[in-house]
C-alpha positions as YAML, in Angstrom:
chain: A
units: angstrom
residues:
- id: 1
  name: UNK
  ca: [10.71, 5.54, -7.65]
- id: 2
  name: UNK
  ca: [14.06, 6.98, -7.06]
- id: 3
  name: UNK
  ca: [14.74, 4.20, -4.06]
- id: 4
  name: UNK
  ca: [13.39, 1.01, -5.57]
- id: 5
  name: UNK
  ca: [13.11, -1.46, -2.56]
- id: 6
  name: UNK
  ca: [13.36, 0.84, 0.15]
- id: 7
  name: UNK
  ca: [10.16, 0.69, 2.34]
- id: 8
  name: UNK
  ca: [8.92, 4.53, 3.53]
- id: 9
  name: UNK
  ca: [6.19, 4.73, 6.14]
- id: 10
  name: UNK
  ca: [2.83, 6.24, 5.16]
- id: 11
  name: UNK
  ca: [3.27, 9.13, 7.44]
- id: 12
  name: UNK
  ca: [6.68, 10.34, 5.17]
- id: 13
  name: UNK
  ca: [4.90, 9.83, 2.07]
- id: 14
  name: UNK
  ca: [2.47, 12.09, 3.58]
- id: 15
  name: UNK
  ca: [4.99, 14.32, 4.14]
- id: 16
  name: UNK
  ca: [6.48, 14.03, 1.06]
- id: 17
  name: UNK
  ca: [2.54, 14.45, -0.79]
- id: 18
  name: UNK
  ca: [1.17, 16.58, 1.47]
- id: 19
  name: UNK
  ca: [3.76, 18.85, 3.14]
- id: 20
  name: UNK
  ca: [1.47, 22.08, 2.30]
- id: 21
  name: UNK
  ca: [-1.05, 20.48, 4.87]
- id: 22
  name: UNK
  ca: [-1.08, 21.22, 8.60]
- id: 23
  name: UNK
  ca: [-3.14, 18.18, 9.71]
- id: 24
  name: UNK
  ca: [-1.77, 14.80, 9.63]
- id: 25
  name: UNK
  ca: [-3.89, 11.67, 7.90]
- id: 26
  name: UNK
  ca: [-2.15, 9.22, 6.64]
- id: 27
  name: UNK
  ca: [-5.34, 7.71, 5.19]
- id: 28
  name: UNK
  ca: [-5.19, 10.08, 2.13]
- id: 29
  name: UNK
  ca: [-1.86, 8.10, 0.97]
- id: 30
  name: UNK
  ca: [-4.29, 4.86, 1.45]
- id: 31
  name: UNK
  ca: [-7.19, 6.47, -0.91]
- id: 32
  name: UNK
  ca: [-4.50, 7.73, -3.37]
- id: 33
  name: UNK
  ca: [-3.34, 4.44, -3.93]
- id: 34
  name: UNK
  ca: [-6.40, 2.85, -3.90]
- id: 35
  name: UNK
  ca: [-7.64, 5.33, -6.99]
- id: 36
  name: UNK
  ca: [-4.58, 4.60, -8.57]
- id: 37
  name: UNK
  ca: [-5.01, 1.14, -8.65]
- id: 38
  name: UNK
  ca: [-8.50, 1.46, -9.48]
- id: 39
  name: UNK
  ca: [-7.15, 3.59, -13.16]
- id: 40
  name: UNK
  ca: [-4.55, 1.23, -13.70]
- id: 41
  name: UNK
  ca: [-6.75, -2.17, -13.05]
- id: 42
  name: UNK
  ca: [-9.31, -0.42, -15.72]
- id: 43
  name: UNK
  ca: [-5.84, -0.88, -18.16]
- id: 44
  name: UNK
  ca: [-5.18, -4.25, -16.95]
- id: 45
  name: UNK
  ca: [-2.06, -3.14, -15.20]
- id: 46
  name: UNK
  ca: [-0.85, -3.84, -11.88]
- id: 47
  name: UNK
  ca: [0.69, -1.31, -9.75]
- id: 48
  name: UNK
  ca: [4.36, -2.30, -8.59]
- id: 49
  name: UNK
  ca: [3.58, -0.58, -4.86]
- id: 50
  name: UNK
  ca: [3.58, -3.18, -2.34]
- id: 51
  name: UNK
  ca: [2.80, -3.09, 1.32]
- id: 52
  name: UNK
  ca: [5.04, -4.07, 4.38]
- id: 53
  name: UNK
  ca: [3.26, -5.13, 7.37]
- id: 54
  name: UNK
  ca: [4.17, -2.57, 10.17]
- id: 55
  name: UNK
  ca: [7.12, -1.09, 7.48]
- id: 56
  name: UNK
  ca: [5.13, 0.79, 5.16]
- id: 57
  name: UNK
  ca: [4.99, 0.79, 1.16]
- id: 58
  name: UNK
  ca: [7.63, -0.20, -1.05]
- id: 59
  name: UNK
  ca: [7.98, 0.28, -5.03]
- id: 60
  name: UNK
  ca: [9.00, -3.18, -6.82]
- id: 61
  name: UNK
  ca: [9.34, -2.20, -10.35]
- id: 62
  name: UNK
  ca: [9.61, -5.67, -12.52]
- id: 63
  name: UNK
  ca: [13.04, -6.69, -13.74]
...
């Protein structure tokens, strides 16, 4: 949220999530936001995380 508009690349926000973990799998940063979308949807709110084909995910708040 710091960088709004800056794409990052699922394995650093592994990194950045996970860095107590020795084993690499960037599909935990997939069900993460996949369980927060599911809360928020629940609240009729959309999450501003969007994906970049082959760049990774990128926070778009509105405004």
């Amino acid at each position: 949220m710091d960088s709004p508009g800056q794409a990052f690349s699922k394995l650093d926000l592994h990194d950045i999530l996970f860095d107590h973990v020795d084993e690499v799998d960037v599909h935990r940063v997939d069900v993460l936001l996949s369980r927060l979308r599911t809360k928020l949807r629940v609240k009729n709110v959309k999450l501003p995380i969007r994906t970049l084909f082959g760049k990774g995910l990128v926070f778009q708040p509105k405004g």
